[in-house]
C-alpha positions as CSV (number, residue, x, y, z in Angstrom):
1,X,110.5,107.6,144.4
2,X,108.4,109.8,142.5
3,X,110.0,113.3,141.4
4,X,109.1,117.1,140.2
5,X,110.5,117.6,136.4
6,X,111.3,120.8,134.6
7,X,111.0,120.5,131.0
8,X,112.1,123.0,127.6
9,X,110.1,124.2,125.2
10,X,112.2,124.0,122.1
11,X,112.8,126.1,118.8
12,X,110.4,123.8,117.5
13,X,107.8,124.1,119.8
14,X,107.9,120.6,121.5
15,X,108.4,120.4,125.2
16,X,110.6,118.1,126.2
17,X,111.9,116.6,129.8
18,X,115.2,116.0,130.7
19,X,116.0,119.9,132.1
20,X,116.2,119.1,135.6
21,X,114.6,116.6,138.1
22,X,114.0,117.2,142.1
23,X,113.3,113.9,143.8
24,X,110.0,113.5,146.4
25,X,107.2,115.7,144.3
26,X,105.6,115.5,147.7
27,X,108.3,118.3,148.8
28,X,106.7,120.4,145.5
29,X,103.3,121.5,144.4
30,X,101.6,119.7,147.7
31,X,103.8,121.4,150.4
32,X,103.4,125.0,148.2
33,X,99.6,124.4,148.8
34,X,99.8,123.1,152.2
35,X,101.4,126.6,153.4
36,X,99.3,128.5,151.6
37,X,96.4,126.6,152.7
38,X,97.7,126.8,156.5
39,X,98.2,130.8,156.0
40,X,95.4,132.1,153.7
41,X,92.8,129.6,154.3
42,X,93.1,127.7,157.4
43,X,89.4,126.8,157.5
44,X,89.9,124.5,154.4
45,X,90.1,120.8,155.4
46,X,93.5,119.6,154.8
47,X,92.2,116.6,153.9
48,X,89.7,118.2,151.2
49,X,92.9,119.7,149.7
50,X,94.7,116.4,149.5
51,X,91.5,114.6,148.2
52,X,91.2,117.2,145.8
53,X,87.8,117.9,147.0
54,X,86.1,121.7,147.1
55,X,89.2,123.5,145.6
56,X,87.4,126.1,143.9
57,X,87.9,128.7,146.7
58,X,91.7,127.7,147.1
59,X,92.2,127.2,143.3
60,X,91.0,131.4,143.9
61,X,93.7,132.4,146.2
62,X,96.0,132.9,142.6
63,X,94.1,136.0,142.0
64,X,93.3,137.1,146.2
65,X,95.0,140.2,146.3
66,X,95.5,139.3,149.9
67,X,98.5,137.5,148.4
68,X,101.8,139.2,147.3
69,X,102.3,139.0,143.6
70,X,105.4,136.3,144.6
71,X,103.4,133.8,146.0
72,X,100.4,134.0,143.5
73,X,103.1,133.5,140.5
74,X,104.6,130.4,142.9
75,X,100.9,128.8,143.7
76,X,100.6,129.1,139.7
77,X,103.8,127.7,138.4
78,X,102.2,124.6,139.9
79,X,99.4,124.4,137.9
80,X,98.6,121.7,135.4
81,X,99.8,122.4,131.9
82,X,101.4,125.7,132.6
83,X,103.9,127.2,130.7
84,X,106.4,130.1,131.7
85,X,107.9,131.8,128.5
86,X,111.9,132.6,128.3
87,X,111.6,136.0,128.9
88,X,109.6,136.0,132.0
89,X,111.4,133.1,133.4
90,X,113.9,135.4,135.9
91,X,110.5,137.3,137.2
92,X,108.8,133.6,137.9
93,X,112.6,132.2,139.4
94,X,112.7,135.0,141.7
95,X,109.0,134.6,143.2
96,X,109.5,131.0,143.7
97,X,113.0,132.3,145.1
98,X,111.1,134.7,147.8
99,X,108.6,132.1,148.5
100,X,110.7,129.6,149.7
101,X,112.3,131.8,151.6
102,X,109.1,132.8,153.4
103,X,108.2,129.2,153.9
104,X,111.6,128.3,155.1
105,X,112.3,124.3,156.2
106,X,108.5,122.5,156.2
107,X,108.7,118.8,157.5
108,X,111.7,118.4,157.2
109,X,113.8,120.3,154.8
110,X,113.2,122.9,152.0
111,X,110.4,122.3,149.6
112,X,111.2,122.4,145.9
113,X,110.6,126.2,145.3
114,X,114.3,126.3,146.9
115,X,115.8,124.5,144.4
116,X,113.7,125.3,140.8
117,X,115.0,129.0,140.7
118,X,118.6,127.9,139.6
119,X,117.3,125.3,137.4
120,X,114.9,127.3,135.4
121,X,118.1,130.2,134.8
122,X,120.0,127.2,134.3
123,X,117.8,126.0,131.4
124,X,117.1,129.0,129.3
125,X,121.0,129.5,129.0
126,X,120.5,127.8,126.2
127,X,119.1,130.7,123.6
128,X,117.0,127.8,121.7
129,X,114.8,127.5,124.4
130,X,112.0,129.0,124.3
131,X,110.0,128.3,127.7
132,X,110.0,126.0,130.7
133,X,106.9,123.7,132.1
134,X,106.8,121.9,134.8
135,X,105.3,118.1,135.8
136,X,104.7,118.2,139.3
137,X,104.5,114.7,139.9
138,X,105.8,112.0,137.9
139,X,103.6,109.4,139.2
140,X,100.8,110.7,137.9
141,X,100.4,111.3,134.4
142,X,102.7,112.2,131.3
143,X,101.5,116.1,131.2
144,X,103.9,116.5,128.4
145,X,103.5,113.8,125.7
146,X,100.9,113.3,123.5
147,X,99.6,109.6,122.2
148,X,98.6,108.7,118.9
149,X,96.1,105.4,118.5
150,X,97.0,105.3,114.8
151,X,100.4,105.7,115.1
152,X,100.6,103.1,118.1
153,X,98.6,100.2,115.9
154,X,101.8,100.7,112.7
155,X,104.7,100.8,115.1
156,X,105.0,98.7,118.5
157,X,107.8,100.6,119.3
158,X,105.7,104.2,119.0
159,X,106.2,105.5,122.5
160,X,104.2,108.5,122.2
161,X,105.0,112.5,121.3
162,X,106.0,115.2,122.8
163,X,103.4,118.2,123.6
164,X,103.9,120.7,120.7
165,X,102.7,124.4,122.1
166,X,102.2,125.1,118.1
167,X,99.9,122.1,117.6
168,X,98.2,121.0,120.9
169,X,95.6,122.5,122.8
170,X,95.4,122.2,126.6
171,X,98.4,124.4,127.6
172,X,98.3,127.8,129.3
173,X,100.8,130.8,129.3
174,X,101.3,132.0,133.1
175,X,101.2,135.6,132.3
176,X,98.8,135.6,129.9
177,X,95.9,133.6,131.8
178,X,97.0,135.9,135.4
179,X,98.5,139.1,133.7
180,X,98.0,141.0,137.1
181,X,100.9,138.9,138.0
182,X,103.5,140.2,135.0
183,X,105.3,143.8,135.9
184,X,104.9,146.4,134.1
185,X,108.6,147.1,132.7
186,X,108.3,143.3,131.4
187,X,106.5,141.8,128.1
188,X,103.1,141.0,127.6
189,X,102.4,137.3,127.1
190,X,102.0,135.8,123.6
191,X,102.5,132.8,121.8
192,X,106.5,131.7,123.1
């Protein structure tokens, strides 16, 4: 069965998996959108939004001030390559919290926003870490590693890397891309 992972940033800069798993990434990102699909856009094909066809309007809805500032952070923890720094991990923990809250039981049973706000507080207890990421589904790409061809062709064994946030490009900083979405009496985003 395919699963939702959180993974660490470490002192080093690498993120890593291993943090925490939540089984069924259907009960994740793709529920989160279905209910904010059904409440703020219920004009949007649901079938569009599990094609992934014409998102650009519901891709939107993270910065629709007809959203509170909970369910914006939520809809943007599950974005693609997204990285929540230390420090604003108990703000992001407690949106997801309220979300799922709102939502409630959704075919079925919670959805994963439930369960994520004790794992994320559970991770950063350790003072080396210095951000959490998330891969929303497992079966559909390694969001977190990084392959090199050269290294591959000296060593069969070379498995791949882990993303480096001081070295890779293609990673975003949830407060920093939607600082709207940061309070006031907390940091401003910068490089974790």
């Amino acid at each position: 069965m395919s699963y939702a992972e959180l993974f660490t940033v470490d002192a080093d800069g690498d993120v890593v998996g291993g943090a925490a798993t939540v089984a069924n990434n259907h009960r994740g990102a793709p529920l989160l959108w279905e209910w904010l699909r059904a409440t703020y856009m219920p004009e949007l094909d649901p079938l569009d939004l599990m094609l992934g066809r014409n998102l650009d309007p519901f891709w939107a809805l993270v910065r629709d001030e007809r959203l509170p500032v909970d369910e914006r952070v939520a809809f943007a923890t599950t974005f693609d390559n997204m990285i929540i720094r230390r420090e604003h991990v108990p703000h992001a923990a407690a949106c997801l919290r309220s979300t799922a809250a709102k939502i409630g039981d959704m075919h079925g049973g919670p959805i994963h926003a439930f369960y994520w706000p004790d794992l994320m507080l559970k991770a950063i207890e350790d003072d080396s870490v210095l951000g959490l990421a998330f891969n929303q589904c497992s079966a559909n790409a390694d969001t977190w590693e990084t392959y090199d061809r050269a290294k591959a062709e000296a060593d069969e064994d070379y498995a791949g890397d882990p993303y480096n946030i001081g070295r890779d490009e293609g990673h975003s900083l949830l407060f920093k891309n939607y600082p709207e979405l940061l309070p006031a009496e907390l940091p401003d985003e910068g490089a974790p």
